[in-house]
Residue frames as qw, qx, qy, qz and C-alpha x, y, z in Angstrom:
[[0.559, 0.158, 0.655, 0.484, 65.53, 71.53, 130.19],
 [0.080, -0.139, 0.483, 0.861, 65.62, 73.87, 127.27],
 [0.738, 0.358, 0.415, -0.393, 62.01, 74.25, 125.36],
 [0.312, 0.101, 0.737, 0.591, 62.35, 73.37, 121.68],
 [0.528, 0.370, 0.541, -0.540, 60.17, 74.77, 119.21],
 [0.612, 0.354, 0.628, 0.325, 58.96, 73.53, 116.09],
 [0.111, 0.020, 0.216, 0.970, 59.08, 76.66, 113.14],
 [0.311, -0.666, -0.650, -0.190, 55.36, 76.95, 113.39],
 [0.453, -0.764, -0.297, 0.352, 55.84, 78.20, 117.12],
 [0.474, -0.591, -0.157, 0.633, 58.55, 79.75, 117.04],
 [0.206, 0.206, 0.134, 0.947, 57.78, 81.98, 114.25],
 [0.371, -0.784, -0.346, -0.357, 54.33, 82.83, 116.01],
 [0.412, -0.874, -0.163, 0.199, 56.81, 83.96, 119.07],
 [0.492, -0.126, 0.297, 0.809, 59.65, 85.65, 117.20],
 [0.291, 0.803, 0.040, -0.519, 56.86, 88.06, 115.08],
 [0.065, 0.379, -0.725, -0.572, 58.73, 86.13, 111.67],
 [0.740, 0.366, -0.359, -0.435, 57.43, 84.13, 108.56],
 [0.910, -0.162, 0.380, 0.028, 57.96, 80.71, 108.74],
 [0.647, 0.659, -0.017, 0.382, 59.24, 81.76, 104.85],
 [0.047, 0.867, -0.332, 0.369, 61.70, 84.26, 106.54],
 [0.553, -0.534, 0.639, -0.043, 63.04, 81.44, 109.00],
 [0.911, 0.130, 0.301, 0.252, 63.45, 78.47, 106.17],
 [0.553, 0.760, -0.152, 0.307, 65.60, 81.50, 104.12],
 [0.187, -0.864, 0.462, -0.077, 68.10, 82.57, 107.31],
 [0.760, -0.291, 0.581, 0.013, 68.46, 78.54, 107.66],
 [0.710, 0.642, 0.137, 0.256, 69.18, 78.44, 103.45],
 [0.085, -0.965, 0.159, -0.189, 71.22, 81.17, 104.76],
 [0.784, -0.132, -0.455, 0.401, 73.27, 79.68, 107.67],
 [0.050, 0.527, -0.204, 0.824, 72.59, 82.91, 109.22],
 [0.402, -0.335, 0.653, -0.547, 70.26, 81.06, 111.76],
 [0.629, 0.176, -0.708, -0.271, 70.28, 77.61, 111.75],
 [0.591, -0.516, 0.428, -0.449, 68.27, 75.84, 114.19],
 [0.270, -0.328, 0.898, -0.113, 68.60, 71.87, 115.51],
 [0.634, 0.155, -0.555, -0.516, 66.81, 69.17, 113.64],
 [0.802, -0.021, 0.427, -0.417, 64.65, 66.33, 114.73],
 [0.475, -0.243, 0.792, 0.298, 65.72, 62.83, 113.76],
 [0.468, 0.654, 0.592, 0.055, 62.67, 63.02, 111.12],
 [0.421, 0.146, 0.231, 0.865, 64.70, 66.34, 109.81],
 [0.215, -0.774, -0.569, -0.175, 62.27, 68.60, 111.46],
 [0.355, 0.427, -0.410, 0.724, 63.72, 71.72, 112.43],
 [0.598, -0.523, -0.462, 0.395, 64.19, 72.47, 116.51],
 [0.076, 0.777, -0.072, 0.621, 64.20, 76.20, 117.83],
 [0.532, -0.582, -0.534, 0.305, 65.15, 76.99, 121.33],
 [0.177, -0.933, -0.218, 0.224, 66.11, 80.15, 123.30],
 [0.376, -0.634, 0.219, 0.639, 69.22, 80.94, 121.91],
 [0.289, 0.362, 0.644, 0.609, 68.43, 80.95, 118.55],
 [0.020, 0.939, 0.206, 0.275, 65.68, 83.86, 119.33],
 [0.417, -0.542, 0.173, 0.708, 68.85, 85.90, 120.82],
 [0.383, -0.278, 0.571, 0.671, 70.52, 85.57, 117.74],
 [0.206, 0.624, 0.709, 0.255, 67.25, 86.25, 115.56],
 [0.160, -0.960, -0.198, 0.117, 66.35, 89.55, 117.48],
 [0.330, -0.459, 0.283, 0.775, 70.29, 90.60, 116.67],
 [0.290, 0.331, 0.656, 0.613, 69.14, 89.65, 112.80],
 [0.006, -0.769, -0.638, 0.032, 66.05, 91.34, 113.48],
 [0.225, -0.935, -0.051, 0.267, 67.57, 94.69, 114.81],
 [0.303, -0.371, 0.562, 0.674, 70.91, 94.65, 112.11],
 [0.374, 0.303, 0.601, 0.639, 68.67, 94.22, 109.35],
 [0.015, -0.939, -0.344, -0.023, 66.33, 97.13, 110.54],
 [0.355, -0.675, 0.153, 0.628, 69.43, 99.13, 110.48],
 [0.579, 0.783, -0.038, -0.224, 69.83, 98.38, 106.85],
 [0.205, -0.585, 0.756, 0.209, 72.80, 96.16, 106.99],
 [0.663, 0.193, -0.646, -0.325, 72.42, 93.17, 103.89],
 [0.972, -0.171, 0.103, -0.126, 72.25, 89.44, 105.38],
 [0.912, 0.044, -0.211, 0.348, 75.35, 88.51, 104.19],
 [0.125, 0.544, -0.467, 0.686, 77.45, 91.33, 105.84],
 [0.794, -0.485, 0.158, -0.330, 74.72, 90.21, 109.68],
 [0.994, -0.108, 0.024, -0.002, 75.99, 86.75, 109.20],
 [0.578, 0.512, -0.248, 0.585, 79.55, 87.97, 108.94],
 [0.214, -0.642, 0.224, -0.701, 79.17, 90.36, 111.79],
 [0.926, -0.289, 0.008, -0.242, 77.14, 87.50, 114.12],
 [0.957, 0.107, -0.145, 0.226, 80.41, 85.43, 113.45],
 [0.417, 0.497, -0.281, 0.707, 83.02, 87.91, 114.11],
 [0.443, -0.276, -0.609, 0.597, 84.37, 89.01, 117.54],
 [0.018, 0.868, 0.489, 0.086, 81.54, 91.63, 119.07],
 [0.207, -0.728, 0.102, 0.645, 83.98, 94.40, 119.21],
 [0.189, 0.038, 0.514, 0.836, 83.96, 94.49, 115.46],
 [0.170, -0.623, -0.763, 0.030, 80.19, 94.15, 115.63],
 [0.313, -0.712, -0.361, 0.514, 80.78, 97.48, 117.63],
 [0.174, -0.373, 0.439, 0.799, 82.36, 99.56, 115.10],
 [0.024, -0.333, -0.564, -0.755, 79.41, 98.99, 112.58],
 [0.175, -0.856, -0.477, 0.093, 76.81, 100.35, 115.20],
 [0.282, -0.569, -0.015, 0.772, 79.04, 102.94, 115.72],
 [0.061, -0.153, 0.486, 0.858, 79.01, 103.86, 111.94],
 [0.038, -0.539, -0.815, -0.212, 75.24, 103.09, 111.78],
 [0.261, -0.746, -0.355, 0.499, 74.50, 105.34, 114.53],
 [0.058, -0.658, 0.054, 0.749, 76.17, 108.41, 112.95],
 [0.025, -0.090, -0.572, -0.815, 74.96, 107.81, 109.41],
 [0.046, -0.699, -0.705, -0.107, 71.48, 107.79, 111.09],
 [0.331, -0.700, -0.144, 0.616, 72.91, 111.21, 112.88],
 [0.188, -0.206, 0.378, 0.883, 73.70, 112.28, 109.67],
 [0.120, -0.557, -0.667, -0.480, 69.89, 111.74, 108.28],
 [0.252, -0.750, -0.541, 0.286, 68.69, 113.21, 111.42],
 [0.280, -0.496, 0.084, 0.817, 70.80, 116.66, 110.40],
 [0.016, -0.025, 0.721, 0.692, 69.09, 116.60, 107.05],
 [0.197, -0.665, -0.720, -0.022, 65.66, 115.96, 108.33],
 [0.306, -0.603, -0.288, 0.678, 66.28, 118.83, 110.64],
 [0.216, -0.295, 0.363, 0.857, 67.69, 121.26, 108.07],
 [0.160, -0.419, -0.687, -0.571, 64.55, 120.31, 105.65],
 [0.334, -0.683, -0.649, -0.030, 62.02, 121.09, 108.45],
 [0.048, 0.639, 0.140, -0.755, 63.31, 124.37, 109.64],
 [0.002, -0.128, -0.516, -0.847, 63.33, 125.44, 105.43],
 [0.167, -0.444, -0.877, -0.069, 59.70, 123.93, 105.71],
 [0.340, -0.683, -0.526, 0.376, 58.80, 125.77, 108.81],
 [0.188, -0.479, 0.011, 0.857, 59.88, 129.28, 107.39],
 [0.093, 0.128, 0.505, 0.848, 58.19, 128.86, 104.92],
 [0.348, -0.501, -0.791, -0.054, 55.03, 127.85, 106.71],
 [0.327, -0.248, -0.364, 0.836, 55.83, 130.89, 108.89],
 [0.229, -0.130, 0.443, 0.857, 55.91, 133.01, 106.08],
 [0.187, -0.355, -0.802, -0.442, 52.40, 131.87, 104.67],
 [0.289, -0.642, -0.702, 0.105, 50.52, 131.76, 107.71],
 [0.284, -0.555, -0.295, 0.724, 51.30, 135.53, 108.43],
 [0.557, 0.765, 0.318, -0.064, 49.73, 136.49, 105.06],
 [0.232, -0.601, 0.488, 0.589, 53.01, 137.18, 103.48],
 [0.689, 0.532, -0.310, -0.383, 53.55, 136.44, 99.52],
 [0.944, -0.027, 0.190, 0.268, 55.22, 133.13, 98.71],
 [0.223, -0.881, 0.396, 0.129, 58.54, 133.80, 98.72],
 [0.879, 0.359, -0.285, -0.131, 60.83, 131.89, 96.17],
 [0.205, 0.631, -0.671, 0.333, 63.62, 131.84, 98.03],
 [0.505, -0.312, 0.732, -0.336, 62.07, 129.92, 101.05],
 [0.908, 0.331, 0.240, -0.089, 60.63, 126.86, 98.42],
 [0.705, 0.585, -0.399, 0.026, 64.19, 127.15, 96.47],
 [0.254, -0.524, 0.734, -0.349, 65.56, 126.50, 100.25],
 [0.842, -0.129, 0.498, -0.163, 63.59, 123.27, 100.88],
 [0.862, 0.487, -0.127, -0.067, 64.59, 122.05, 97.24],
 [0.285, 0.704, -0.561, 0.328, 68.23, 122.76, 98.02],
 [0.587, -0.337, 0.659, -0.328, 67.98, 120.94, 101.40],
 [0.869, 0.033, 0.446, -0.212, 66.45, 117.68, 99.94],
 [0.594, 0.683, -0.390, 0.171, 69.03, 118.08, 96.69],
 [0.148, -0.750, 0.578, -0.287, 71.62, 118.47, 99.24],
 [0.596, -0.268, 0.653, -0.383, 70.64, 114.93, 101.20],
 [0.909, 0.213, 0.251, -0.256, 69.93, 113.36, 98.09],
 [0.474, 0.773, -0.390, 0.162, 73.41, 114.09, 96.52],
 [0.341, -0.444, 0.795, -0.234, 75.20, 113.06, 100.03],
 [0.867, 0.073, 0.486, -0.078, 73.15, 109.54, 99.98],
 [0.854, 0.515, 0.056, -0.042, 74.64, 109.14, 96.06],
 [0.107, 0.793, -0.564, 0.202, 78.39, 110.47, 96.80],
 [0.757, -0.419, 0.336, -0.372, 78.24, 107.43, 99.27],
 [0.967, 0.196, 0.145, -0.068, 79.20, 105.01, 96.81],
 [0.621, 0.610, -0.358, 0.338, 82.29, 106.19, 95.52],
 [0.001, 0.623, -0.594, 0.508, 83.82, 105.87, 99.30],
 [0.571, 0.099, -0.798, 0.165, 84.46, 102.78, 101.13],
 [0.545, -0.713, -0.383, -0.221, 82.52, 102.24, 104.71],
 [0.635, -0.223, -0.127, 0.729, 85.74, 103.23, 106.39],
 [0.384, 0.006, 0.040, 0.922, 85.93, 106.17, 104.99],
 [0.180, -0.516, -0.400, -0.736, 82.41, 107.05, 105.38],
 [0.588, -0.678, -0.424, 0.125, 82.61, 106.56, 108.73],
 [0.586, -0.374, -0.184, 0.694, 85.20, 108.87, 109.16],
 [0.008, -0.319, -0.363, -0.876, 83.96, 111.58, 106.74],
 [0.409, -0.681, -0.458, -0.399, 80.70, 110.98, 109.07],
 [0.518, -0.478, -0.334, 0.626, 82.65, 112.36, 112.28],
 [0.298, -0.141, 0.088, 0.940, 83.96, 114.94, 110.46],
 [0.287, -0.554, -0.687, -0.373, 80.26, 115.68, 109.44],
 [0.468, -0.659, -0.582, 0.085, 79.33, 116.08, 112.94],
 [0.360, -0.623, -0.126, 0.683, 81.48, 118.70, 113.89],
 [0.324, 0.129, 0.547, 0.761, 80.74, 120.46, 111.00],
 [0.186, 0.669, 0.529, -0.488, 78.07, 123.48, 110.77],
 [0.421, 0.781, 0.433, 0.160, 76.58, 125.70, 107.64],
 [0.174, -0.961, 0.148, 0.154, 79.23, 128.67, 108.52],
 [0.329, -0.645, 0.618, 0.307, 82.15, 126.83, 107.65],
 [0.568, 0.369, 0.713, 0.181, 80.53, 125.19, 104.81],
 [0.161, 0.949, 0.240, -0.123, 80.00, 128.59, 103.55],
 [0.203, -0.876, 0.390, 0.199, 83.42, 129.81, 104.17],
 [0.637, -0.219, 0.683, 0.281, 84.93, 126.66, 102.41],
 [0.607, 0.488, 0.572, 0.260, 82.78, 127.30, 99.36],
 [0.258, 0.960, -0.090, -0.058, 83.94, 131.06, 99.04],
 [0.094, -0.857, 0.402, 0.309, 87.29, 129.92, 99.42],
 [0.635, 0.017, 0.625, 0.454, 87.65, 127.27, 96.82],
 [0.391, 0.850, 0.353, 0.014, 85.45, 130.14, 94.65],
 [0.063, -0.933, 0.267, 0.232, 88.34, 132.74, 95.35],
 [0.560, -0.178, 0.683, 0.435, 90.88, 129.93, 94.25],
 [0.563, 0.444, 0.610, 0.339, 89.41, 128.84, 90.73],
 [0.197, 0.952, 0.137, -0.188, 88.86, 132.80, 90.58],
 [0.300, -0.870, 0.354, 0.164, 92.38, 133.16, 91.22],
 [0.545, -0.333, 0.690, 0.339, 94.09, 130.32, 89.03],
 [0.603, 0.643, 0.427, 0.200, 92.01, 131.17, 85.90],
 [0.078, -0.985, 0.048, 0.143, 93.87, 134.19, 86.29],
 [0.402, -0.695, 0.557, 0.214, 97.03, 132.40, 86.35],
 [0.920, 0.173, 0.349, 0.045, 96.72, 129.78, 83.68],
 [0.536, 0.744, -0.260, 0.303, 99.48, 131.93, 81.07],
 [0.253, -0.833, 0.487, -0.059, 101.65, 131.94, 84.25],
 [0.486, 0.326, -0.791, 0.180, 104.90, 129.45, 84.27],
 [0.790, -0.551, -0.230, -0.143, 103.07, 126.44, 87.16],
 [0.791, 0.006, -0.399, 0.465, 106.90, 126.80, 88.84],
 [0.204, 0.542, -0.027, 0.815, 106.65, 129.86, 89.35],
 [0.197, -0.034, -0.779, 0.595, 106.21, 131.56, 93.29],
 [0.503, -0.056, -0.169, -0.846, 102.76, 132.90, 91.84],
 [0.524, 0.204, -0.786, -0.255, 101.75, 129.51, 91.34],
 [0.571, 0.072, -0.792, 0.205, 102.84, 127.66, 93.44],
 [0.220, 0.124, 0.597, -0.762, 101.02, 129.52, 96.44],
 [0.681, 0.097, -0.258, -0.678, 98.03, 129.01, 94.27],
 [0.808, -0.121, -0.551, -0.172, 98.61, 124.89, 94.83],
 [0.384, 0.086, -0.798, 0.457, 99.73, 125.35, 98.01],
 [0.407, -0.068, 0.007, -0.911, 96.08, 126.77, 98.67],
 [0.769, 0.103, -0.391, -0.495, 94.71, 124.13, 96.75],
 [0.687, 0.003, -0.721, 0.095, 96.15, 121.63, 98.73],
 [0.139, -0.077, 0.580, -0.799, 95.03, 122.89, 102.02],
 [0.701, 0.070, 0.051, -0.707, 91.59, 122.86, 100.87],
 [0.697, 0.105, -0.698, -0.127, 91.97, 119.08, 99.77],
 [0.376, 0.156, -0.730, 0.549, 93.39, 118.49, 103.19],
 [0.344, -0.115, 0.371, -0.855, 90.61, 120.03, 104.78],
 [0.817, -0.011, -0.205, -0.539, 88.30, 117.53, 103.29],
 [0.877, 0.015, -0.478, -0.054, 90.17, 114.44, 103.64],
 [0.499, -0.772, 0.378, -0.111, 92.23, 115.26, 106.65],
 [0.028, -0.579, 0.812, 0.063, 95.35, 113.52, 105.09],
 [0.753, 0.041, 0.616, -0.227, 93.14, 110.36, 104.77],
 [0.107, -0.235, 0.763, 0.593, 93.91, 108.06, 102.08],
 [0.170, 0.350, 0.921, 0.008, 90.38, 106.27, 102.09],
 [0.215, 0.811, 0.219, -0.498, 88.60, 109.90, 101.81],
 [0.003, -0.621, 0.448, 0.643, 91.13, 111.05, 99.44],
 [0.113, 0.148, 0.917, 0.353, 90.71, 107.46, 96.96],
 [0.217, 0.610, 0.718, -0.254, 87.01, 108.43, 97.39],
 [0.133, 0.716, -0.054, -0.683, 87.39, 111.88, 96.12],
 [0.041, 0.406, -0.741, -0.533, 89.66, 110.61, 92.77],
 [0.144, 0.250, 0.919, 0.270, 86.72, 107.99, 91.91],
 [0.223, 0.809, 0.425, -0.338, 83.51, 110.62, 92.36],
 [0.031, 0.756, -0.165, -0.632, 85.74, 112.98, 90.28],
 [0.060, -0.439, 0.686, 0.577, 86.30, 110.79, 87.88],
 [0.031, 0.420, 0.889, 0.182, 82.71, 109.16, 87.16],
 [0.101, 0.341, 0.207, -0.911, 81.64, 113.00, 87.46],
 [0.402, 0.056, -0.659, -0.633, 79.68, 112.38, 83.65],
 [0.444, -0.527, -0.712, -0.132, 77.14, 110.04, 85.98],
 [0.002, -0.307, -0.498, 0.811, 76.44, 112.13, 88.99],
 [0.124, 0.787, 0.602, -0.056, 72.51, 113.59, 89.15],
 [0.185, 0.670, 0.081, 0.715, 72.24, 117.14, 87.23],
 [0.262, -0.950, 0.024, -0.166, 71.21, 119.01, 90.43],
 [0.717, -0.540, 0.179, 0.403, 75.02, 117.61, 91.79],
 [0.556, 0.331, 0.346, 0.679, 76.49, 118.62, 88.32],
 [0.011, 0.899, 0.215, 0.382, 74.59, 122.12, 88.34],
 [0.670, -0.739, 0.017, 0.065, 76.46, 122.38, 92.07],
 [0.729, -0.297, 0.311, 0.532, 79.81, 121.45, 91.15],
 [0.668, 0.609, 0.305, 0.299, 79.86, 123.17, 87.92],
 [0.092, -0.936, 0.339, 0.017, 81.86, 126.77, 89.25],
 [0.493, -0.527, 0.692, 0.033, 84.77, 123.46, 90.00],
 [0.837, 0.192, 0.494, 0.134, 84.17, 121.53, 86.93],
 [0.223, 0.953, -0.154, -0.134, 86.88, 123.18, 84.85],
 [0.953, 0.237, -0.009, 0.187, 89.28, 120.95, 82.91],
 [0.364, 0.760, -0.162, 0.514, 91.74, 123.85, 82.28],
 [0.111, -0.707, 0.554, -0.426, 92.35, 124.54, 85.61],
 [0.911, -0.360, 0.153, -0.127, 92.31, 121.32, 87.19],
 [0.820, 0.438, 0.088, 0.357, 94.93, 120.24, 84.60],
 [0.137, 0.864, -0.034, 0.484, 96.78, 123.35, 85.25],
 [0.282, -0.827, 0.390, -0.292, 96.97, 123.11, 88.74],
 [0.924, -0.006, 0.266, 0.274, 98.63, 119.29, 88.19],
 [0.704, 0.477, -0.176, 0.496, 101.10, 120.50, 86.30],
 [0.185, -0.760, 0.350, -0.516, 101.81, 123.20, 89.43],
 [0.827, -0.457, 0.323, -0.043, 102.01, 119.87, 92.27],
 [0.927, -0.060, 0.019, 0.370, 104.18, 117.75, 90.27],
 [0.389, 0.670, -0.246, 0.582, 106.65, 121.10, 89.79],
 [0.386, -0.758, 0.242, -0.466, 106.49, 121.54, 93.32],
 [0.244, 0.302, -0.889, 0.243, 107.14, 117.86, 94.15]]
């Protein structure tokens, strides 16, 4: 036979609050069996289904998305570890990236060198960097941040580099053009640039792409150090400019 235990026990063998088991059962996220006196009744499969709670909410998933998940067939279940997993993979690349800065500078020091500003404006730029990504988050839908977080992974500082000189060479290159006619074959290789580079970010995704068009357009709340960043690309004239060049193109 099954044991039972009363909520007493079984939060002394679960490692929970009695408080933290009367909320999941407020909840209906775990809801054990009840004595005829309305005493609740714990047994072994309830702690299963605790230790899932236990180990989804240490991921940082809410209660009411668990208790969704818990309920839903475990191959969906699979698909948010999967996206858990590679937004921790994506902190771990950020951690990394802050500790080598760190460690050059520390290099730097310990070999009686001057402080260098450049290695202290590196960490600052790292932890800017990671603290912008975590806020960008919102404007894009967990779909689409799981798939932005692949594209993440195969992603390195060289080509991050090479992306920002070549939207730089664009804007260089369409302030130049702004007196030109947007139909024109000047142009129109100008947005047919510009729409590579889009494409490169969102890979043809709508859910990326919808993300972009809401960050760009709540741009007036974004943290100054992300404003200071974006500012070479915050340029009304040519944004505006190169719309009038897509819809001529079709």
């Amino acid at each position: 036979m099954t044991k039972r235990y009363k909520v007493q026990e079984f939060a002394e063998l679960s490692g929970v609050t009695v408080r933290t088991l009367h909320h999941y059962d407020r909840l209906a996220l775990l809801r054990p069996s009840r004595t005829d006196a309305g005493y609740r009744l714990y047994g072994d499969g309830d702690l299963a289904r605790l230790e899932q709670i236990v180990a989804l909410k240490f991921l940082g998933l809410p209660l009411k998305q668990i208790k969704v998940l818990l309920e839903r067939d475990p191959r969906k279940m699979a698909g948010v570890l999967r996206a858990q997993r590679r937004a921790l993979e994506e902190k771990r690349r950020w951690i990394d990236l802050a500790i080598g800065a760190i460690g050059d500078a520390e290099q730097a020091l310990q070999s009686g060198q001057q402080p260098d500003a450049a290695l202290f404006k590196k960490i600052i730029e790292v932890i800017d960097m990671q603290e912008n990504a975590e806020f960008m988050k919102r404007y894009y839908s967990e779909e689409a941040q799981s798939k932005m977080a692949e594209k993440r992974a195969k992603w390195d500082p060289s080509q991050q580099a090479e992306v920002t000189k070549a939207w730089t060479d664009l804007f260089r290159d369409v302030e130049a053009a702004l007196s030109d006619d947007p139909a024109s074959p000047k142009v129109q290789a100008l947005a047919a640039r510009w729409k590579k580079l889009v494409e490169g970010f969102t890979g043809g995704d709508p859910d990326i792409a919808a993300g972009v068009g809401r960050a760009w357009k709540d741009r007036q709340n974004w943290p100054e150090s992300l404003k200071q960043q974006s500012a070479p690309f915050v340029k009304p004239e040519v944004w505006e400019f190169m719309q009038k060049a897509m819809k001529c193109g079709g």
